[in-house]
TIVO-2410 file (N, C-alpha, C; in nm, 3 decimals):
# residues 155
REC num residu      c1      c2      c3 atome chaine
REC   1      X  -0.049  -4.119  -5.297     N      A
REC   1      X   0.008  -4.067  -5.417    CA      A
REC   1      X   0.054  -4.185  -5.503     C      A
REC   2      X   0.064  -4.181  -5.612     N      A
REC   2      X   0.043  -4.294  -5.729    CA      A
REC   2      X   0.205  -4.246  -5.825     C      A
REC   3      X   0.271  -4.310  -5.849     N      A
REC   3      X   0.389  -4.320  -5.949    CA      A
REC   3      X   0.326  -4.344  -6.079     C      A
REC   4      X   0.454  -4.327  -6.181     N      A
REC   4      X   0.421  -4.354  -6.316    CA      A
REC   4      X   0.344  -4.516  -6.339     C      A
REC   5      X   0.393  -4.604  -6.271     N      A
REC   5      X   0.382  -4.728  -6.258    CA      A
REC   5      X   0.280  -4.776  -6.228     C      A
REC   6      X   0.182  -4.685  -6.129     N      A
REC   6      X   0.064  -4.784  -6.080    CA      A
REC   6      X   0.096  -4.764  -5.920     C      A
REC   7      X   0.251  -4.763  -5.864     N      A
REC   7      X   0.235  -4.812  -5.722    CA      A
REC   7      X   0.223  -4.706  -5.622     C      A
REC   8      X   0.180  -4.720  -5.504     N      A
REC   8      X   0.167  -4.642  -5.420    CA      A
REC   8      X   0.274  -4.585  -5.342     C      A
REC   9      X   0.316  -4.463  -5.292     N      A
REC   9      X   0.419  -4.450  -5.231    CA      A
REC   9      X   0.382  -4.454  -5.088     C      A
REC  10      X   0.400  -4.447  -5.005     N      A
REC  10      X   0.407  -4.517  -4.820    CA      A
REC  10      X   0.438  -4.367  -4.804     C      A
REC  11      X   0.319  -4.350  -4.687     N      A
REC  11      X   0.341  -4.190  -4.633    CA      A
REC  11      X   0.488  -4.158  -4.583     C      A
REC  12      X   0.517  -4.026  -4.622     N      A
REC  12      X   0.634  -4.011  -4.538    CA      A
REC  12      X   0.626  -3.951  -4.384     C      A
REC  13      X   0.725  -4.052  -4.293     N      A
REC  13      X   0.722  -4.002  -4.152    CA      A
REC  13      X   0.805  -3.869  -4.140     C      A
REC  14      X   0.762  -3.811  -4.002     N      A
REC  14      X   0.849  -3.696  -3.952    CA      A
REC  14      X   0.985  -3.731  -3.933     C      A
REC  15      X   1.065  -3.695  -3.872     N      A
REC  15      X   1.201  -3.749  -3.797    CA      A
REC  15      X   1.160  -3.666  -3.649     C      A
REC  16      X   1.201  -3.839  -3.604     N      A
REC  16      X   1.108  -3.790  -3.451    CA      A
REC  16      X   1.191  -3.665  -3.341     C      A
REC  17      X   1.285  -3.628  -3.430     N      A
REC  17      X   1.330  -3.490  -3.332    CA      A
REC  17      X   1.266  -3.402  -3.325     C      A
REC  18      X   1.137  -3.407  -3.448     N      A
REC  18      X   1.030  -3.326  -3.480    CA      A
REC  18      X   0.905  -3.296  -3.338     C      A
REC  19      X   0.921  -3.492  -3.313     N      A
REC  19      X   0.843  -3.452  -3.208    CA      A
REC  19      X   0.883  -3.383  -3.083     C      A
REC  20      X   1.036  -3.412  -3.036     N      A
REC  20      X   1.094  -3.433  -2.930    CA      A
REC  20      X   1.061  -3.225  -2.883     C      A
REC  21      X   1.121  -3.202  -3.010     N      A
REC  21      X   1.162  -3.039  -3.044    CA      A
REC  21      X   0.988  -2.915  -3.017     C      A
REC  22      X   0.856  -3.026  -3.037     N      A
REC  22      X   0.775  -3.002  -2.991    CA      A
REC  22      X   0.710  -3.010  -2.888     C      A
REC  23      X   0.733  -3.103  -2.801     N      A
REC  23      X   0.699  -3.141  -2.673    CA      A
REC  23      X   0.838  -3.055  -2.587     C      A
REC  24      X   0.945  -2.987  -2.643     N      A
REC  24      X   1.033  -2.923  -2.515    CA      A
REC  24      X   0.955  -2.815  -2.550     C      A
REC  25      X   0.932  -2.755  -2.626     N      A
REC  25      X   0.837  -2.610  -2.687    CA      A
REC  25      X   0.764  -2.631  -2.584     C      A
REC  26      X   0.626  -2.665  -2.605     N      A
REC  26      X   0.536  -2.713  -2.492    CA      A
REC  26      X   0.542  -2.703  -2.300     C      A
REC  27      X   0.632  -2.766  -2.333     N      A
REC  27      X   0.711  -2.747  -2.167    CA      A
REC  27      X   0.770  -2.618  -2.138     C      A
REC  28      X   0.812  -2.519  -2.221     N      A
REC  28      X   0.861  -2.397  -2.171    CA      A
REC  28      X   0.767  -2.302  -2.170     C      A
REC  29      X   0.646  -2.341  -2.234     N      A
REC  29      X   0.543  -2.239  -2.243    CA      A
REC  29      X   0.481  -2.331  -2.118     C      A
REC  30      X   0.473  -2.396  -2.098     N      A
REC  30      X   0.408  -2.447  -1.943    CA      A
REC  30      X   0.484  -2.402  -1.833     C      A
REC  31      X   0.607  -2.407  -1.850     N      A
REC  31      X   0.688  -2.334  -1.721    CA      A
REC  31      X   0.712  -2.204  -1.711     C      A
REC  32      X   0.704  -2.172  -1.839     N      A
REC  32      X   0.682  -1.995  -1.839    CA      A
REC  32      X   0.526  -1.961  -1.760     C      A
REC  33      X   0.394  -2.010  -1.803     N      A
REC  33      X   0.339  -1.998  -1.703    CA      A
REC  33      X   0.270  -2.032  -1.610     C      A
REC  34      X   0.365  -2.137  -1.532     N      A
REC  34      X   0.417  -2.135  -1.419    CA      A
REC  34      X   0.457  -2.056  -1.286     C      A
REC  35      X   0.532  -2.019  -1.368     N      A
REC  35      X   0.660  -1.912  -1.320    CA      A
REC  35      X   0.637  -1.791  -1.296     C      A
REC  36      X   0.474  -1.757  -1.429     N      A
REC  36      X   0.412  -1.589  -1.385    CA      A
REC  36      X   0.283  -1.617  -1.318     C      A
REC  37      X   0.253  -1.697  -1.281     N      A
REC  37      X   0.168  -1.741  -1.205    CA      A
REC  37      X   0.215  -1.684  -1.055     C      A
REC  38      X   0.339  -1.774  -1.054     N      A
REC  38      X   0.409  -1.797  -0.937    CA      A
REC  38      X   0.444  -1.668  -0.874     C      A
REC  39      X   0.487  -1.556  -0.974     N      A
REC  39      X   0.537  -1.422  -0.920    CA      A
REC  39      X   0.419  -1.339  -0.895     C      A
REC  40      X   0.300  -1.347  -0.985     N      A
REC  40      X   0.218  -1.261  -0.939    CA      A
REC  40      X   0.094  -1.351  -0.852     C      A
REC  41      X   0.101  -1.414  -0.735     N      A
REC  41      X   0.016  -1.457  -0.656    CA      A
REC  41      X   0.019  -1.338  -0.583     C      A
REC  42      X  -0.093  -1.385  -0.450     N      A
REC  42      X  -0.134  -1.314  -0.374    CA      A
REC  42      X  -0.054  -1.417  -0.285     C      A
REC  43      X   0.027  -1.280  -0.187     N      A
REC  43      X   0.077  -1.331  -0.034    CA      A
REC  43      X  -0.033  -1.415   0.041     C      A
REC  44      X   0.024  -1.523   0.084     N      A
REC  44      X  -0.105  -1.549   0.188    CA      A
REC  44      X  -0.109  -1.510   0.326     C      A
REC  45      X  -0.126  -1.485   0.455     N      A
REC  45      X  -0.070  -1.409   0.539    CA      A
REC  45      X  -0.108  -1.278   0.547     C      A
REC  46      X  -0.123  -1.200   0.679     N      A
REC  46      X  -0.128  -1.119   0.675    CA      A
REC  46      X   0.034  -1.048   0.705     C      A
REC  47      X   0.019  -0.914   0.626     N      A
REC  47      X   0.128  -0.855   0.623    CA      A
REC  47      X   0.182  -0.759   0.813     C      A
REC  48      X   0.311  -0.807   0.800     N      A
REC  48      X   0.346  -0.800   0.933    CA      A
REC  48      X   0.451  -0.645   0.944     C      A
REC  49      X   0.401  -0.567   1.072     N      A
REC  49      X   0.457  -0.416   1.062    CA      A
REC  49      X   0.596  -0.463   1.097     C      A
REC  50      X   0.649  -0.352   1.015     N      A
REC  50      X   0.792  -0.370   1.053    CA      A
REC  50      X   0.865  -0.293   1.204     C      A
REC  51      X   1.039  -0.333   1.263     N      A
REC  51      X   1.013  -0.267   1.370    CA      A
REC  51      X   0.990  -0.137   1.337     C      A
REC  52      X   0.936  -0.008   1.420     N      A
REC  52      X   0.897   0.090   1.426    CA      A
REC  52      X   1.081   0.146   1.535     C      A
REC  53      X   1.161   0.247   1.427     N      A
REC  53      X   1.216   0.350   1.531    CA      A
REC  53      X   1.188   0.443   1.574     C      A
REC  54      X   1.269   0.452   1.735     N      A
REC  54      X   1.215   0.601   1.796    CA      A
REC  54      X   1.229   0.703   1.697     C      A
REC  55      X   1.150   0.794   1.752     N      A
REC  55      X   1.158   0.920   1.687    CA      A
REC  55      X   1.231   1.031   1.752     C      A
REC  56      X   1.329   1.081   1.679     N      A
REC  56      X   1.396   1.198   1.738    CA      A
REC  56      X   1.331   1.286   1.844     C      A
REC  57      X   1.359   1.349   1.929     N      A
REC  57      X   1.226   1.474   1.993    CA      A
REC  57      X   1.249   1.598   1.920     C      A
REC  58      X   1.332   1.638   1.872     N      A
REC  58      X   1.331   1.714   1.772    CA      A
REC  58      X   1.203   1.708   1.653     C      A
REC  59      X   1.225   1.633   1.650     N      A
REC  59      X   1.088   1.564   1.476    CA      A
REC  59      X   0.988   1.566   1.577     C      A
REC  60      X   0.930   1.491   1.700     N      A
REC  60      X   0.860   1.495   1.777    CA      A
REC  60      X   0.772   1.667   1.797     C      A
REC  61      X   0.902   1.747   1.820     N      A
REC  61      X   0.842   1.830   1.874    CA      A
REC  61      X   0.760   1.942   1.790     C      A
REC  62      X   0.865   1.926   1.645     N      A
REC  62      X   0.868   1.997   1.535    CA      A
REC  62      X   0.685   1.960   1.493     C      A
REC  63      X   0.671   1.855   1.474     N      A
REC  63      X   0.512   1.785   1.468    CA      A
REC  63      X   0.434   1.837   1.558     C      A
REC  64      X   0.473   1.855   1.663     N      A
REC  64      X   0.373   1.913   1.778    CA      A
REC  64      X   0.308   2.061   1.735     C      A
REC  65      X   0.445   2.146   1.707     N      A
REC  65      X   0.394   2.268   1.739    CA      A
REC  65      X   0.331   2.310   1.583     C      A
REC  66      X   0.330   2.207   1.490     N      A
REC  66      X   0.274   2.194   1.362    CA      A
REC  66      X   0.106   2.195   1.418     C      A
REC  67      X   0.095   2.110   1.497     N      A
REC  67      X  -0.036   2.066   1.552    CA      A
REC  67      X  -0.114   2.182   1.606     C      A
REC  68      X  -0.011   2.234   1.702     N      A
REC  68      X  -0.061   2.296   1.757    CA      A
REC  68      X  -0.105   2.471   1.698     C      A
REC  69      X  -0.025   2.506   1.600     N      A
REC  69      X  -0.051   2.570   1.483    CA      A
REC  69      X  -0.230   2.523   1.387     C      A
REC  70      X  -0.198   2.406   1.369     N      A
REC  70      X  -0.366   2.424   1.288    CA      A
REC  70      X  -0.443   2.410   1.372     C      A
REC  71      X  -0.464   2.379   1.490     N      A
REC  71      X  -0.577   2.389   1.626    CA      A
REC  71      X  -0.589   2.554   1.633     C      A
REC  72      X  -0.497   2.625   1.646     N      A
REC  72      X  -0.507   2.753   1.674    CA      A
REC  72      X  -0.590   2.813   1.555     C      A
REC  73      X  -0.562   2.797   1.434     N      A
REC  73      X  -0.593   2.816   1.301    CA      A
REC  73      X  -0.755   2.785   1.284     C      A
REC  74      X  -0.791   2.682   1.337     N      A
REC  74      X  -0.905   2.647   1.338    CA      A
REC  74      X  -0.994   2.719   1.439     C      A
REC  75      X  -0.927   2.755   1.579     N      A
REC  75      X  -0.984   2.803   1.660    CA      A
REC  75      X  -1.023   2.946   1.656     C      A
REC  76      X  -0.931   3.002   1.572     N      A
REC  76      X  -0.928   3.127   1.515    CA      A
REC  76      X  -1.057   3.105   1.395     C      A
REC  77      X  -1.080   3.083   1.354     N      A
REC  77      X  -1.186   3.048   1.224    CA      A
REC  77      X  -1.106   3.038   1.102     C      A
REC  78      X  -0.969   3.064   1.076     N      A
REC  78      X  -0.887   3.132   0.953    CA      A
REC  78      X  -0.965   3.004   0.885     C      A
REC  79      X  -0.944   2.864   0.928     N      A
REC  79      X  -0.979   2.763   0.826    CA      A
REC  79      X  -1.081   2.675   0.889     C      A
REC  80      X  -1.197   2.571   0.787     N      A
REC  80      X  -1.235   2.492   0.833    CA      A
REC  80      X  -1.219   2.399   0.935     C      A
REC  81      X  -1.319   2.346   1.014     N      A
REC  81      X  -1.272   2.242   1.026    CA      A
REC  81      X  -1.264   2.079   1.028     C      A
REC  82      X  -1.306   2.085   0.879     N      A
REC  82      X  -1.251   1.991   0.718    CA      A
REC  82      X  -1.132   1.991   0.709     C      A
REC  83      X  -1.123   2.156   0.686     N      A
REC  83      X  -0.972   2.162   0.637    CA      A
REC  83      X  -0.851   2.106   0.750     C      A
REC  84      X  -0.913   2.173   0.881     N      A
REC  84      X  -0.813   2.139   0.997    CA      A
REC  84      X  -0.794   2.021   1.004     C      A
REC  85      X  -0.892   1.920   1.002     N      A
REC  85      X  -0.869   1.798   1.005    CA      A
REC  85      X  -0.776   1.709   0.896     C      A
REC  86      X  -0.820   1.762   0.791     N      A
REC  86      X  -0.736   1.745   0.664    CA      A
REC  86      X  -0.591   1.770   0.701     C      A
REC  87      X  -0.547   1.888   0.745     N      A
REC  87      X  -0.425   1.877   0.791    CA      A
REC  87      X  -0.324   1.841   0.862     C      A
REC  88      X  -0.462   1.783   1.007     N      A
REC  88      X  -0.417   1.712   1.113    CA      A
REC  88      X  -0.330   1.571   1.046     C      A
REC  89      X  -0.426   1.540   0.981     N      A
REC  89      X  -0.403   1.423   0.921    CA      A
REC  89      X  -0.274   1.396   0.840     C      A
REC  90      X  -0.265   1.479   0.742     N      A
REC  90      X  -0.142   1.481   0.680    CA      A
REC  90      X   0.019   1.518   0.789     C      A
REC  91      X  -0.021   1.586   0.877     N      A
REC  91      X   0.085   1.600   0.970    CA      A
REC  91      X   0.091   1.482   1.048     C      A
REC  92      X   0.011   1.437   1.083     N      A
REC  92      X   0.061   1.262   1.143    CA      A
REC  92      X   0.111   1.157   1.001     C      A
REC  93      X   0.089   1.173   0.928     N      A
REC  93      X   0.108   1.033   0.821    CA      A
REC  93      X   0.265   1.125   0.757     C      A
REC  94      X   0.277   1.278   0.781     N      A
REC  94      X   0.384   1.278   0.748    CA      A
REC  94      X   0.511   1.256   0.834     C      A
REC  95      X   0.442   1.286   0.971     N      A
REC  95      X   0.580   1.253   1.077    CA      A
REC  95      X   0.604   1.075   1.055     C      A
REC  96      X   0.529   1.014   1.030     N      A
REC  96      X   0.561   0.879   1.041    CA      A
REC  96      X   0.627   0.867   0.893     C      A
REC  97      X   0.600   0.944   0.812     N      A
REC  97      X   0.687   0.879   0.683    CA      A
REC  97      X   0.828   0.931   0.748     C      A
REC  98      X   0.840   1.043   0.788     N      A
REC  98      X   0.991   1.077   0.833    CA      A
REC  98      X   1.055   0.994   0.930     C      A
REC  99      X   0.956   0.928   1.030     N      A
REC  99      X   1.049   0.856   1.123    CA      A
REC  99      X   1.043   0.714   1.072     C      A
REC 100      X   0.963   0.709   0.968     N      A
REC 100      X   1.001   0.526   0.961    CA      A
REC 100      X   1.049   0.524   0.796     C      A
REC 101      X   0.985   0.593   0.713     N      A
REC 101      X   1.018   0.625   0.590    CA      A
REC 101      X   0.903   0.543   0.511     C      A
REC 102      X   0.787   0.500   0.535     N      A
REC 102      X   0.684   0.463   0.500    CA      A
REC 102      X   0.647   0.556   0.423     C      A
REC 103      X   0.540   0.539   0.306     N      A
REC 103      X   0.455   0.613   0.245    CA      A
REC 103      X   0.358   0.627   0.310     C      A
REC 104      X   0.308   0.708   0.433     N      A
REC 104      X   0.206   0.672   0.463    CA      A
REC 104      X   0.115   0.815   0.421     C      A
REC 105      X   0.183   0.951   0.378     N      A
REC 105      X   0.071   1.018   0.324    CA      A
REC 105      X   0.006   0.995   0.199     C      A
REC 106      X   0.074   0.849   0.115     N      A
REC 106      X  -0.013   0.793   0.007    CA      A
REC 106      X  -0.114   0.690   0.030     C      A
REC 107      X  -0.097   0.657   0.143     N      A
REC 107      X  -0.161   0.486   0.224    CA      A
REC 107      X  -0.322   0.568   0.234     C      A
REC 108      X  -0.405   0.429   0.178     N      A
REC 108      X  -0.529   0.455   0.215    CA      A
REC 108      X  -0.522   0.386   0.393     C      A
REC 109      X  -0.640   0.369   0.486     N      A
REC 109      X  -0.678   0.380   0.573    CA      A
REC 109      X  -0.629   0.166   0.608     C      A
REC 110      X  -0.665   0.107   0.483     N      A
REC 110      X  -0.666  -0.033   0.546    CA      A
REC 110      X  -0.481  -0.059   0.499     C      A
REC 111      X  -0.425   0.051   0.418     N      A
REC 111      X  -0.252  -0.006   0.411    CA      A
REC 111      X  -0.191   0.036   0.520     C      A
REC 112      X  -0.282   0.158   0.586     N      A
REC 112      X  -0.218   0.204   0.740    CA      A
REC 112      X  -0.180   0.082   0.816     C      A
REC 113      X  -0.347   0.033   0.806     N      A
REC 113      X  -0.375  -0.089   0.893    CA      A
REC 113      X  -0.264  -0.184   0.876     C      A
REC 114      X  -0.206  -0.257   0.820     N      A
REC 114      X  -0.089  -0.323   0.778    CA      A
REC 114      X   0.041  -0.308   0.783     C      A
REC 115      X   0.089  -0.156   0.814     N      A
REC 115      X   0.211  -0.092   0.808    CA      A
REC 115      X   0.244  -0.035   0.892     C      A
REC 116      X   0.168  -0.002   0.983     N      A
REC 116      X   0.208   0.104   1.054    CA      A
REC 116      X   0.144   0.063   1.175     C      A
REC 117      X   0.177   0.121   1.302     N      A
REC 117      X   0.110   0.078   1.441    CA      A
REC 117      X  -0.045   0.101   1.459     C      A
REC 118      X  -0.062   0.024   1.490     N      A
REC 118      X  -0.237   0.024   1.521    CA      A
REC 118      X  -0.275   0.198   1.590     C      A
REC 119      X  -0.189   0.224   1.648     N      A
REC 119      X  -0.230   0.373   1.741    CA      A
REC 119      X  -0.220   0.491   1.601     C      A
REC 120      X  -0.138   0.471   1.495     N      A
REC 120      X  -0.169   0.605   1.412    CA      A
REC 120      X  -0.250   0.533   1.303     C      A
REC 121      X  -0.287   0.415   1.276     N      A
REC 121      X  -0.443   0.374   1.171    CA      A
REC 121      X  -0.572   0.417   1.246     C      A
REC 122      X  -0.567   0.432   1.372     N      A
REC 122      X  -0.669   0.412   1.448    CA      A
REC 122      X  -0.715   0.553   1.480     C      A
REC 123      X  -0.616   0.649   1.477     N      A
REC 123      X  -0.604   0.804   1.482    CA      A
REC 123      X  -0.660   0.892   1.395     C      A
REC 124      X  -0.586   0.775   1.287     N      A
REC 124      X  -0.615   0.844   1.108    CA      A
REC 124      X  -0.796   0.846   1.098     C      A
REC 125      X  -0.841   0.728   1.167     N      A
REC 125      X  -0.969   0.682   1.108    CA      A
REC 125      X  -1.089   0.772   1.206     C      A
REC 126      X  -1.003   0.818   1.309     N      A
REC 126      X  -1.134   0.887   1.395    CA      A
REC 126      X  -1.165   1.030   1.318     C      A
REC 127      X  -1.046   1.087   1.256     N      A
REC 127      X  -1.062   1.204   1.145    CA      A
REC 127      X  -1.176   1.174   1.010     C      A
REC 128      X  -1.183   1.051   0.974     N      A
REC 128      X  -1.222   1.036   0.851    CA      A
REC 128      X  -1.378   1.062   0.847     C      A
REC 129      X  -1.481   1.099   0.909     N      A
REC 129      X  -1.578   1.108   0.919    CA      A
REC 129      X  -1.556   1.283   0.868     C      A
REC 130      X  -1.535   1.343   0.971     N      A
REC 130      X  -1.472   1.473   0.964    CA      A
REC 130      X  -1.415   1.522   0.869     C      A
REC 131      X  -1.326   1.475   0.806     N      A
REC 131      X  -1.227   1.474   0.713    CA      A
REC 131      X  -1.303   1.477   0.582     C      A
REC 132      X  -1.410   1.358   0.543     N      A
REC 132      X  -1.411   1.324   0.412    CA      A
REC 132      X  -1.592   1.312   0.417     C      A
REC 133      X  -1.648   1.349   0.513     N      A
REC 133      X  -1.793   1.336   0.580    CA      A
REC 133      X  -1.869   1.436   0.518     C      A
REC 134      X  -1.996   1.426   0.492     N      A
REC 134      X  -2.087   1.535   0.407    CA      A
REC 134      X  -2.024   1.665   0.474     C      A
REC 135      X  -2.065   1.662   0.626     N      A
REC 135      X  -2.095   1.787   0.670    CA      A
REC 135      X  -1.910   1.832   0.703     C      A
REC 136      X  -1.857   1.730   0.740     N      A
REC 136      X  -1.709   1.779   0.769    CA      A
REC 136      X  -1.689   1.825   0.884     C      A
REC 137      X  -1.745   1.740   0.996     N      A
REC 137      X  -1.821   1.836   1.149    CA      A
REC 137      X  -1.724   1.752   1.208     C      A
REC 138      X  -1.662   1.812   1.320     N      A
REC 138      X  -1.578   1.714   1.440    CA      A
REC 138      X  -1.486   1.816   1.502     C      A
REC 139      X  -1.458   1.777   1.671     N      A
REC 139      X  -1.401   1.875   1.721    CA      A
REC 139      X  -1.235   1.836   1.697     C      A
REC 140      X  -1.218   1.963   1.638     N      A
REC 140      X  -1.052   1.979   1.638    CA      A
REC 140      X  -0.988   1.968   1.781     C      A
REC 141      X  -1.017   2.021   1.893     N      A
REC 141      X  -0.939   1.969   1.970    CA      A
REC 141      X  -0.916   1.857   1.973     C      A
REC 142      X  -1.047   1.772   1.993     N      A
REC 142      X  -1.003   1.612   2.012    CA      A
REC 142      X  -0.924   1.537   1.970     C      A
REC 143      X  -0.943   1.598   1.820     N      A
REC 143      X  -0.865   1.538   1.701    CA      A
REC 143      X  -0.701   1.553   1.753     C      A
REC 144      X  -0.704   1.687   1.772     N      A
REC 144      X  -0.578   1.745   1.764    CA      A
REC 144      X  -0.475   1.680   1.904     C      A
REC 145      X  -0.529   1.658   1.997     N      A
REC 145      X  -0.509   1.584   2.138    CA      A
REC 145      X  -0.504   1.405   2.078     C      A
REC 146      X  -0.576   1.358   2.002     N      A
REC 146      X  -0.524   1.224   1.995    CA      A
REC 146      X  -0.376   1.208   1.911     C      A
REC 147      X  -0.333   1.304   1.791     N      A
REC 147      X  -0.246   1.314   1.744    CA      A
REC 147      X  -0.145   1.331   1.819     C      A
REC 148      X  -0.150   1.455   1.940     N      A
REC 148      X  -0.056   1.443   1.997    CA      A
REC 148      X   0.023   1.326   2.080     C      A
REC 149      X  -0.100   1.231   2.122     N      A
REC 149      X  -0.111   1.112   2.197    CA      A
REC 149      X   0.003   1.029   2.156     C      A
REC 150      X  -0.081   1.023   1.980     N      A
REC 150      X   0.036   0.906   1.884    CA      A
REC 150      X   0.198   1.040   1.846     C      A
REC 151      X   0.201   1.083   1.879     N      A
REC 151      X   0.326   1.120   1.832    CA      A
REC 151      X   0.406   1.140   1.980     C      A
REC 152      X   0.359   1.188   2.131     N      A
REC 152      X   0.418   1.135   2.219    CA      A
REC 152      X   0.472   1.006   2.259     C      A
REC 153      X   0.387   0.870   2.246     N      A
REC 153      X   0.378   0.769   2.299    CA      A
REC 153      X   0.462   0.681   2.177     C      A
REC 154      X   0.539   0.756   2.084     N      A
REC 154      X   0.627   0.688   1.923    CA      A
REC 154      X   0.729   0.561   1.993     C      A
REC 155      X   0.793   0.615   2.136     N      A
REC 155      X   0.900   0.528   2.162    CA      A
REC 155      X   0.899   0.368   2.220     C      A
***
């Protein structure tokens, strides 16, 4: 830029708080994400069951004769047995939400796996053919006898 005169004027500098005030900017948007990085990782590890308490025999038993209700139901023809199995199922994932307080009638098959004792993921999964299977074919007793298995053997 040029004056009345002819002479040049000398660029004008920042005031270097200008810079200082930009480089802390910088740094909080780097530690901000950081920080959401940091919260939303993936655990590394596999996730470890927690302890498991006994179960009342009351709740025990109350589950049983639940069981033993849709076996009859099934044996009777009143309902499938899709459906029986379907129910089997929900009556085991619900006694365990009551005795441990897990979600487990929302848990798919591999959060079982993770949460809960290997003997009711392993229970859940012999239904699932049956359960969710073209034909929906499988014997309810069996079914109905391993459930009882995992809800005897809780302590």
């Amino acid at each position: 830029m040029q004056n009345n005169s002819g002479d040049f004027y000398p660029p004008q500098l920042y005031a270097q708080w200008w810079t200082l005030l930009g480089l802390c900017a910088l740094g909080v948007v780097i530690l901000w994400i950081l920080w959401v990085f940091w919260l939303t990782r993936k655990k590394s590890g596999r996730a470890t069951v927690p302890a498991i308490p006994p179960a009342p025999v009351s709740v025990q038993n109350a589950y049983l004769q639940k069981i033993d209700e849709v076996e009859a139901l099934a044996r009777g023809g009143k309902i499938s047995e899709r459906e029986a199995h379907q129910r089997l199922s929900l009556l085991l994932r619900s006694f365990v939400h009551e005795v441990t307080g897990v979600d487990a009638p929302r848990m798919t098959l591999q959060e079982l796996r993770s949460a809960v004792p290997a003997a009711v993921a392993d229970a859940v999964a012999l239904v699932y053919p049956a359960e969710f299977g073209v034909h929906g074919r499988g014997e309810v007793e069996s079914s109905a006898q391993a459930f009882r298995q995992v809800i005897w053997g809780w302590n």
